[in-house]
N, C-alpha and C positions, 0 to 999 in steps of 0.2 A: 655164354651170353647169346642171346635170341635175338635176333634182329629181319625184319622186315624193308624190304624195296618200296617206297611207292613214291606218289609225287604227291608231297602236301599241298593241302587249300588251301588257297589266297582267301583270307580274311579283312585284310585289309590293303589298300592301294599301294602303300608303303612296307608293303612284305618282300623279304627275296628268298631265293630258295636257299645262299649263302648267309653267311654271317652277321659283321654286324655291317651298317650302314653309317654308322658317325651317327651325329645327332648328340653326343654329349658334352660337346665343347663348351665353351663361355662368351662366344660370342653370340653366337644365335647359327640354326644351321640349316635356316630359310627355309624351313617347313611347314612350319607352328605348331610345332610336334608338345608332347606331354612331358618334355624333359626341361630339367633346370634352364638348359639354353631358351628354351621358350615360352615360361611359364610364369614368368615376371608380369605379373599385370594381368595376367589372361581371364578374360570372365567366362562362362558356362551358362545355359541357363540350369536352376535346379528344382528338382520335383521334390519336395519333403513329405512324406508320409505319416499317419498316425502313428505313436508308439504301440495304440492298444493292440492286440494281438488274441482280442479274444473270436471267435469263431463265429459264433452268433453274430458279432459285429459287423459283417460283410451286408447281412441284408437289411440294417437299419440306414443306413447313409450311402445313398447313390451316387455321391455326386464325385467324392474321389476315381470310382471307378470308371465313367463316362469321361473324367478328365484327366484320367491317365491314358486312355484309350485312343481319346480325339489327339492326346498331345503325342506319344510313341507315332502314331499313325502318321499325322500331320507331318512332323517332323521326319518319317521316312519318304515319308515322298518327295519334299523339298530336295533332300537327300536326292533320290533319282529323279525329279525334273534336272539338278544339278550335275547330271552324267554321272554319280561316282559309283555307280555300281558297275562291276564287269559283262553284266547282259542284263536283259528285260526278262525278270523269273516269271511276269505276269504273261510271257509268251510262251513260257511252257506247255506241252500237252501233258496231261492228267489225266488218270482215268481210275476207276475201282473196277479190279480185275475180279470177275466173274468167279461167286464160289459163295461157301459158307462165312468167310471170315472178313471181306470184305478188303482183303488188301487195296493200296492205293499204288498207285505207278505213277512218276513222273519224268519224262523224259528232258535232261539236263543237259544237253550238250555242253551249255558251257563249263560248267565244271571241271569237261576233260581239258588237260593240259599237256603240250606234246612238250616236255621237258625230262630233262635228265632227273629219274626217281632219286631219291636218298635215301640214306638208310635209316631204321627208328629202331631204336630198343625196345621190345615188346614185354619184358620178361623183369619188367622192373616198374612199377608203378609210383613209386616215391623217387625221384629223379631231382639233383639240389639244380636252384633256377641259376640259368645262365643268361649272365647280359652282353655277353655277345651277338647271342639269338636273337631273332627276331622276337620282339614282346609289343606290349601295348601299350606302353611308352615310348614308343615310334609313331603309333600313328599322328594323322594329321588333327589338329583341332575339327576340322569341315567335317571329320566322321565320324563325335561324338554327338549324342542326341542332346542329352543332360546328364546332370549330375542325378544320383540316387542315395537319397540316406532320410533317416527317420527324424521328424521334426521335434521342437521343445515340448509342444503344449496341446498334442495328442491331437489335431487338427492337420490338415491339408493347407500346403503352400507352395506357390510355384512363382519362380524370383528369374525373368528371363532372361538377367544380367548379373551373376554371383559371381562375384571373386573366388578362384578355386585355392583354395587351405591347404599349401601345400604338405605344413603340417601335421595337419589332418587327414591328409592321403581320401579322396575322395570316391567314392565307388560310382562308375559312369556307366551309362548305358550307350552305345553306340551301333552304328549298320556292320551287317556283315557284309560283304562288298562281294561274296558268293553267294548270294541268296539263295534259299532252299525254295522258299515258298513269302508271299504277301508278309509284309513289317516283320524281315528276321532282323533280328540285334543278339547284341553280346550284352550280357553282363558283366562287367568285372568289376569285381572286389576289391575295396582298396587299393587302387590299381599302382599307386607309387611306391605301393611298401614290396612291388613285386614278387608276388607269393609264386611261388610253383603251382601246378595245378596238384591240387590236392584238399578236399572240404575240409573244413572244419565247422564248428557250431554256428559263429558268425556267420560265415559264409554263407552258408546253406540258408541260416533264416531269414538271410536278405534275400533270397530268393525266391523264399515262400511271400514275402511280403510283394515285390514283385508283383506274382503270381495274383496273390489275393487285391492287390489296387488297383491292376486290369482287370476282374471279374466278369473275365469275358471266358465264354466253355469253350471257343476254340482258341483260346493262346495258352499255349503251353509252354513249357521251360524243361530244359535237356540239360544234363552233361553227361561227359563221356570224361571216364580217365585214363591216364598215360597207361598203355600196352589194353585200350578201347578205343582206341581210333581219336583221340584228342592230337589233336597237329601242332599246336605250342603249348610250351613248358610254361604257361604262367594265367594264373588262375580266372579263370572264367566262367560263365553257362552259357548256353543259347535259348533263343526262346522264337516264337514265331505261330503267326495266326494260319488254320486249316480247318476251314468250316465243316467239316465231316469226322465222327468220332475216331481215333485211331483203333484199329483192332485189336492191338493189347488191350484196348478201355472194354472194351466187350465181352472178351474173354471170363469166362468161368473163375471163381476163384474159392479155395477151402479156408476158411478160419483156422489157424491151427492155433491163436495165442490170443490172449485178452492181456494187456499191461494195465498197471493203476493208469487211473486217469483216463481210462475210456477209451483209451490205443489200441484198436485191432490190428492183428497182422496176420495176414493171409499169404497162401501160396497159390499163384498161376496155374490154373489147368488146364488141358485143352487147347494147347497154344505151345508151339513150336520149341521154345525160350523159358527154361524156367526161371522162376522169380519171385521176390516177393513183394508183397502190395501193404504200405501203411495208410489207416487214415484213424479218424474221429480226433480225441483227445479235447480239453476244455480251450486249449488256444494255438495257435503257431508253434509259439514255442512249444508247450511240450510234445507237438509233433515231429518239430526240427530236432527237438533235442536227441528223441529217440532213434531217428536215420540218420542225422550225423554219427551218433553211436556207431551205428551201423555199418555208418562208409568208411571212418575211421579203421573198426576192426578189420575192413579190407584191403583196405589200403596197408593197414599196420601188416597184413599176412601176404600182400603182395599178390592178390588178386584184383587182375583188371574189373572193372565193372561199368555201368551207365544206370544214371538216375532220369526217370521223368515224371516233372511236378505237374498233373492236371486238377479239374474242377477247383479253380482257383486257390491250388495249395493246401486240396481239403485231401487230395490221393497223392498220395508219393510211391513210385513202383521203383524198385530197386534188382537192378539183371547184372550177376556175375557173369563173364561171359571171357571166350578161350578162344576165339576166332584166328586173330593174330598169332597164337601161341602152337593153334593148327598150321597156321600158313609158315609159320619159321620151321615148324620140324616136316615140310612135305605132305601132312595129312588132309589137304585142303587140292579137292580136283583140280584137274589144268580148266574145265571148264566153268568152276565158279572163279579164280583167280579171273578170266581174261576176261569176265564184267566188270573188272574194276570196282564192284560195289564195295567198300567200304562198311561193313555194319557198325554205325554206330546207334544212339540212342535212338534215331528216328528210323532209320531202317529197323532195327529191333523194333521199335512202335509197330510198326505196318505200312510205313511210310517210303516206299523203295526207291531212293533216288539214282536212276537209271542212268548210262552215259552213253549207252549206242542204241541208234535204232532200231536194232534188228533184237534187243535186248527186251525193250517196250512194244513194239508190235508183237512179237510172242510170250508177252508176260500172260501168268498162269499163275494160280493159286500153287499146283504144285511144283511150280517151279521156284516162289517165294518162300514157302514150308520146306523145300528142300537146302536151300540156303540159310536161312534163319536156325533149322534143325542144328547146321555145323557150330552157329553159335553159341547153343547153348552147353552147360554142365552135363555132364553122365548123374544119371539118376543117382548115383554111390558117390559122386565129387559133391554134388550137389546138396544131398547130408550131410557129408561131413563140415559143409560152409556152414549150410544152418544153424548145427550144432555150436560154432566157433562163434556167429554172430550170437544166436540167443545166449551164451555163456555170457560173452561182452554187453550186451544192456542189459541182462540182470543184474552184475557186479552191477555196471553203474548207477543203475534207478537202488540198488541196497547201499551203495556210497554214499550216494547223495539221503538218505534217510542215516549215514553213519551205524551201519551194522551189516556189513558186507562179510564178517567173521563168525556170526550167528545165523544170520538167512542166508547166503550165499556161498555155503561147502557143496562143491560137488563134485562128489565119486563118480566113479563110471557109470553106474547104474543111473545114477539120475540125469549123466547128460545123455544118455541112451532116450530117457523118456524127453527130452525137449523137445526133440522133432514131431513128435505126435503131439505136445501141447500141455504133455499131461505132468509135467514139471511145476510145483504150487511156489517155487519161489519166487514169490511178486511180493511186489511193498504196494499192497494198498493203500490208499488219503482215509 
């Protein structure tokens, strides 16, 4: 078993580095936490979404977008005029470090935490959730924004006073109370049915939706899975606005696949982290469906990985990634260890959030490329993922057309040709 030292992030007010905190009694346990003790009467406000999910649809109706935007926004600030966050991230210094690729630096002091690390399992990515742990039915009601879920009647609605269902288990948006950068929040999914972190189809498409109702080009949406730097066991994304493109967005990239339905998939070039990049397809969903696929097979094969949703849910970049799994077996310098940087999803971005000064006054391009490099696969790990992923969404787009036994045999020879592209077993419309 692989395990790692560090000191998790405070994401919310109400985290400890220990276990649990109570909060599930029957009296009430003077929080106004998300749990049965508090949840009697509790209203939310909530943002209802369109059902439709076709692609095209983003640039015919503006008005969802501008009032998703003004309301996530609004609502984080209230948020910090209200003290809850643990520093001012708008005090940070920033900079894009000098080079070809445009890396970004931000120096984070607050982040660092001089507390006793604990240890995390790195080497295990499906992990059963424990409610001992800290989750997010601890936190406080003050640091949910709204509720998140898809409306009846294919229209936009926002109800500043909803009763929350608890039956229903409700998917919220809230502050990260660590902020990275300007309006971060958390997504969580269904947050009562206390999932693990780990995506599934739903999941994931609530995230593109998201993504696509702010239709804004700098907010983006992360996650990061267990044994990739993910700090609680129960299911989440991040997302958060940075007005300058991230360098992964930049980056070079090869076609190696066409799926029915207009789904390209490309791999990263020219960039530290390899990966691969989804987009096009006729709607959300059959984008989501195809990277859910995806993450699923990674997870099912117990590789860590990080997903980032940009151009509003239209690119999805998907990075396996071995960092932690260097840092338990010794392979990881004394001198990247004692930055403390963490690579998750937005560090993989290009987004390096730094914890010491002397970290951020000498940031360098090649000193980002050399960290990032540790993240990624070996060019031979790195194919054989490929091959395991592309096996896995062709079964399933031949499943779903019911002839996975006639298009979908393959010998070694033909998962040999996957990688290059040149595999014809797709199920065209």
């Amino acid at each position: 078993m692989l395990r790692i030292k560090r000191v998790p992030t405070i994401l919310s007010n109400y985290q400890k580095e220990d276990a649990d905190e109570g909060g599930g009694g029957g009296g009430g346990c003077g929080r106004n936490c998300l749990r049965n003790c508090c949840l009697s009467g509790a209203k939310l406000p909530l943002y209802a979404f369109p059902k439709s999910n076709k692609v095209e649809s983003c640039d015919k109706n503006e008005f969802p977008f501008a009032f998703l935007d003004s309301l996530l926004l609004g609502e984080w600030e209230d948020r910090m005029e209200r003290g809850l966050f643990r520093y001012d991230v708008t005090a940070c210094k920033t900079k894009v470090i000098p080079g070809e690729h445009g890396f970004i630096a931000q120096l984070n002091e607050g982040r660092h935490l001089k507390k006793r690390p604990t240890e995390f399992q790195v080497d295990k990515v499906l992990q059963p959730f424990d409610d001992n742990k800290f989750n997010f039915t601890k936190v406080g009601q003050e640091e949910v924004l709204f509720q998140f879920e898809a409306s009846e009647d294919d229209e936009v609605h926002f109800y500043p006073n909803a009763p929350v269902n608890v039956d229903k288990s409700p998917s919220v948006v809230a502050i990260n109370v660590s902020p990275i950068e300007y309006g971060h929040v958390l997504l969580i999914p269904r947050i009562l049915e206390r999932l693990p972190q780990r995506i599934d189809h739903e999941s994931l498409l609530l995230a593109l939706h998201m993504a696509h109702e702010a239709g804004s080009p700098y907010f983006r949406v992360g996650y990061n899975s267990l044994g990739a730097f993910a700090t609680i066991n129960h299911l989440h994304f991040q997302a958060y606005y940075l007005a300058v493109p991230f360098p992964i967005e930049k980056a070079a990239t090869r076609k190696i696949k066409d799926l029915s339905g207009g789904i390209e998939i490309s791999e990263i070039s020219n960039y530290p982290v390899k990966g691969l990049v989804f987009e096009g397809g006729n709607s959300l969903k059959d984008l989501s469906d195809v990277v859910a696929d995806t993450c699923i097979c990674l997870q099912d094969n117990n590789m860590p990985y990080n997903v980032l949703i940009s151009e509003s849910g239209r690119r999805i970049f998907v990075l396996p990634q071995c960092y932690a799994e260097k840092q338990a077996l010794g392979e990881v310098s004394a001198e990247l260890i004692d930055t403390q940087v963490n690579p998750a999803v937005w560090e993989i971005s290009g987004h390096m959030v730094l914890k010491r000064k002397e970290d951020y006054e000498g940031a360098s391009e090649e000193k980002a490329w050399k960290l990032l490099a540790e993240v990624s696969l070996s060019d031979e790990r790195f194919q054989e993922v490929m091959v395991i992923i592309f096996e896995a969404v062709e079964k399933k787009l031949c499943k779903n057309e019911q002839d996975v036994d006639e298009v979908c045999g393959l010998d070694n020879d033909s998962r040999a040709t996957i990688v290059t592209g040149k595999q014809e077993c797709l199920v065209q419309n």
